[in-house]
C-alpha positions in Angstrom: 31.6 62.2 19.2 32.1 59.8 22.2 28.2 59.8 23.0 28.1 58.1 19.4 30.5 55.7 19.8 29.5 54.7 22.9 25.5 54.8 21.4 27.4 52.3 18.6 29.2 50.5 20.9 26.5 49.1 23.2 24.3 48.6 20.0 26.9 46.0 18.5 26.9 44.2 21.7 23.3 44.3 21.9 22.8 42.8 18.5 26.1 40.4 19.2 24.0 39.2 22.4 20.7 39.1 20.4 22.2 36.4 17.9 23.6 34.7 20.5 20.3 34.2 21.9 19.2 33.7 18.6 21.7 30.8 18.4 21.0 29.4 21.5 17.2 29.2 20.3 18.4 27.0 17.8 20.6 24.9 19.9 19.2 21.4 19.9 20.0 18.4 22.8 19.3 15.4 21.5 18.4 12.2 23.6 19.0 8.7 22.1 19.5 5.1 23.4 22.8 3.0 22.0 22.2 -0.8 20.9 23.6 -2.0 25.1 20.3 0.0 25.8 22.3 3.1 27.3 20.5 6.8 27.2 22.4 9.3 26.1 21.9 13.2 26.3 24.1 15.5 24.1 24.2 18.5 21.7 25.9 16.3 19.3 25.3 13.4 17.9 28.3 11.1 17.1 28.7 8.8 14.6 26.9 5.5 15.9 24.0 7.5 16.5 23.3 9.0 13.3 20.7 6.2 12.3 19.6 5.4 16.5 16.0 6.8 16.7 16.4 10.3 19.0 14.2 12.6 20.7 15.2 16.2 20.2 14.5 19.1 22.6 15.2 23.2 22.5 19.1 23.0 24.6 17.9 26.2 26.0 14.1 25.7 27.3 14.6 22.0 27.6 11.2 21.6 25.4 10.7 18.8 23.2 11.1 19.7 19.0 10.8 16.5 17.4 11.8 13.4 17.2 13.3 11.1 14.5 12.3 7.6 13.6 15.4 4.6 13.3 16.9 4.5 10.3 15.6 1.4 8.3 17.7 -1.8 7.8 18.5 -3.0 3.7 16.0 -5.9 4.2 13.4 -3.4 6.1 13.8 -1.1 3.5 13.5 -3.9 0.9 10.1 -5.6 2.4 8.9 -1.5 3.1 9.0 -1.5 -0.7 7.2 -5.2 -1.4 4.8 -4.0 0.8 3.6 -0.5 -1.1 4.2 -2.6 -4.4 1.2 -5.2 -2.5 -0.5 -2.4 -1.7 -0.5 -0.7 -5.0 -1.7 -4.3 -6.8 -4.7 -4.6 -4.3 -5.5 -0.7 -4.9 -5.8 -1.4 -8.6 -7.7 -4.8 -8.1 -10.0 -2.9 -6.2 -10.4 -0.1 -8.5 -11.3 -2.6 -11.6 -13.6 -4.8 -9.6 -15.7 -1.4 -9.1 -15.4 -1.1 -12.4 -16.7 -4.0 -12.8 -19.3 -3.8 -10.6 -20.2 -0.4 -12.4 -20.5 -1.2 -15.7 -22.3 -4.8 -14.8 -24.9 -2.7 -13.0 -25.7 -0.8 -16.4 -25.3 -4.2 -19.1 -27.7 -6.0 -16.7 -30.6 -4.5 -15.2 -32.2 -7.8 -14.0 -30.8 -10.9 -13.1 -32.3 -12.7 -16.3 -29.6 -10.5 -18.5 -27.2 -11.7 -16.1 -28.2 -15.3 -16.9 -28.5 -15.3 -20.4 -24.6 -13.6 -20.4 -23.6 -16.4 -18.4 -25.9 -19.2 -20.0 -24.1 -18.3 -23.9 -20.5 -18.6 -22.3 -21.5 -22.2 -20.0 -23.1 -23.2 -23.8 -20.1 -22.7 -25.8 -18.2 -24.4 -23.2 -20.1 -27.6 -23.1 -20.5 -27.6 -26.7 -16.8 -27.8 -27.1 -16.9 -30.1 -24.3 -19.2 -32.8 -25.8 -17.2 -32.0 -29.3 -14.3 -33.0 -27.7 -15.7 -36.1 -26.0 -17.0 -37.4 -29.0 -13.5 -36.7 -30.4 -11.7 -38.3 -27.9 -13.6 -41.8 -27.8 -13.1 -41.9 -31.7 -9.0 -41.8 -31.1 -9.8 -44.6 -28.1 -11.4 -47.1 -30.3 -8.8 -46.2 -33.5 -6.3 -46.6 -30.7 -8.0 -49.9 -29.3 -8.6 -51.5 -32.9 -4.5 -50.6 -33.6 -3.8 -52.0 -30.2 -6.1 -55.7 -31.0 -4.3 -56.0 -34.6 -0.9 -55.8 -33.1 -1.8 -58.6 -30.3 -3.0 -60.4 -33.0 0.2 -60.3 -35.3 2.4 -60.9 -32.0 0.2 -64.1 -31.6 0.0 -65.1 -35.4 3.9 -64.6 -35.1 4.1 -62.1 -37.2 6.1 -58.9 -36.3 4.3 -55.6 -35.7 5.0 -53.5 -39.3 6.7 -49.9 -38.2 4.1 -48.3 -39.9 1.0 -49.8 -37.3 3.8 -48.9 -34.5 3.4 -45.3 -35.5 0.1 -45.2 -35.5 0.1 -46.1 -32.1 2.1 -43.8 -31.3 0.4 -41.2 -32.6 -2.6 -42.3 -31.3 -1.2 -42.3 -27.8 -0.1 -39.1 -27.7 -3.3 -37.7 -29.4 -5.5 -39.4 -26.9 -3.3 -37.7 -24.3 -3.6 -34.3 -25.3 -7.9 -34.5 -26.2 -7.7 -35.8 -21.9 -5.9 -33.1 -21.1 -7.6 -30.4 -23.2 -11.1 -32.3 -21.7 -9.7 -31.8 -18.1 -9.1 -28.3 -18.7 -12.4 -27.5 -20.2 -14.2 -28.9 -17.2 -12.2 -27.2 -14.9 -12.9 -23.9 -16.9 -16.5 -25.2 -16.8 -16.7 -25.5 -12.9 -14.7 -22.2 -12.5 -17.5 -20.0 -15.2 -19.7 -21.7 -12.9 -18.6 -20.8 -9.6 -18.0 -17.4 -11.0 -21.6 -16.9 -12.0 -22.7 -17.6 -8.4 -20.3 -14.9 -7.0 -21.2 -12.3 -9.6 -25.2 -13.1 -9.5 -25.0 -12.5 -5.3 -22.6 -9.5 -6.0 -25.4 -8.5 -8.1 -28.1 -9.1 -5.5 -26.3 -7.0 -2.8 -25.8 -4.2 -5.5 -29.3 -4.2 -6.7 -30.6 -4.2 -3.2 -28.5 -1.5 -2.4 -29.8 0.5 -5.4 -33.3 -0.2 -4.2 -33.3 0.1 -0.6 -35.0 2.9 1.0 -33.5 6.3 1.7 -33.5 6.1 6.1 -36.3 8.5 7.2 -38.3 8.0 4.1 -41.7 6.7 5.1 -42.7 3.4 3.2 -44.9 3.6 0.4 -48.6 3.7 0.6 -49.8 0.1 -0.6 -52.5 0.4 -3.3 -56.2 0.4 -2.7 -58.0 -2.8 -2.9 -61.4 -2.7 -5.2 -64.2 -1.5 -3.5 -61.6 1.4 -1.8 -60.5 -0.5 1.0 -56.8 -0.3 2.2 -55.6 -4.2 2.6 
């Protein structure tokens, strides 16, 4: 009876000593430097510390763990955000433009289709263009006759009539808006332009890429001339 209660007896302080060591495994020391540029070494962190960035080690083998970064500032945190919603936009952008790029590679499959897309949308544009020019110099001279008979009244002494004085007016403001729906059109007519040039040398470095040979692949055998000889 006293051999088993001594057997018991040494085998709750083994397993008493084995989660101590068990504990002690766990214990962590942490290392950390305050904001006067202090280092610090404890098993506990205190308050100011919580958000300092810290190095933390096994308390018992003095190994390293892991380590944790500074906790972010509000306006860190904030521009952290602008910069994954930046990132997120250019990813998208990205992923249309190959899309683009994909599905211009199978509408066009020479650079003629590409021009003839193009040329229909520069048409239409300078067809509205010279509409609008032909347009705009018919409100100019309706404006300019308008304009002549009102000098000529003020000259003759004879007071502009309201209704002539509305017509200028609304003549004004028409010849205002044709200019700056003409200024716009251009613009959008440089722009299709410019465009074009990018897409067509897009096009060119995708085609070439389609065509260029496979590396290691001998070059093709040019074709006999008549007679059988080899040029």
């Amino acid at each position: 009876m006293n051999t088993q209660r001594v057997c018991l007896a040494l085998l709750i302080t083994l397993l008493a000593a084995s989660a101590a060591d068990a504990q002690q495994d766990k214990k962590k020391l942490y290392r950390w430097v305050d904001k006067q540029g202090k280092v610090h070494y404890d098993d506990a962190l205190p308050p100011e510390a919580i958000d300092q960035a810290r190095q933390e080690y096994n308390a018992k083998t003095g190994t390293a763990t892991g380590s944790v970064d500074r906790a972010l500032t509000a306006e860190e945190r904030a521009a952290a955000v602008q910069q994954e919603d930046a990132a997120a936009v250019a990813a998208e952008a990205a992923k249309r433009q190959q899309m683009m790029e994909e599905s211009m590679l199978v509408n066009y499959q020479t650079e003629a289709d590409l021009h003839r897309a193009y040329d229909e949308r520069i048409s239409l544009l300078k067809q509205t263009i010279a509409s609008t020019d032909i347009s705009l110099k018919d409100v100019r001279n309706s404006l300019t006759t308008l304009l002549t008979e009102a000098s000529e009244a003020e000259l003759g002494g004879r007071p502009v009539d309201a209704r002539r004085a509305g017509l200028i007016r609304e003549r004004h403001v028409e010849m205002l808006k044709q200019q700056t729906f003409m200024s716009n059109r251009m613009g959008e007519l440089a722009s299709l332009d410019a465009e074009f040039q990018r897409v067509l040398a897009r096009f060119r470095e995708l085609r070439g890429a389609q065509q260029a040979p496979t590396p290691g692949t001998a070059p093709a055998t040019p074709p006999a001339t008549p007679g059988g000889a080899t040029p």
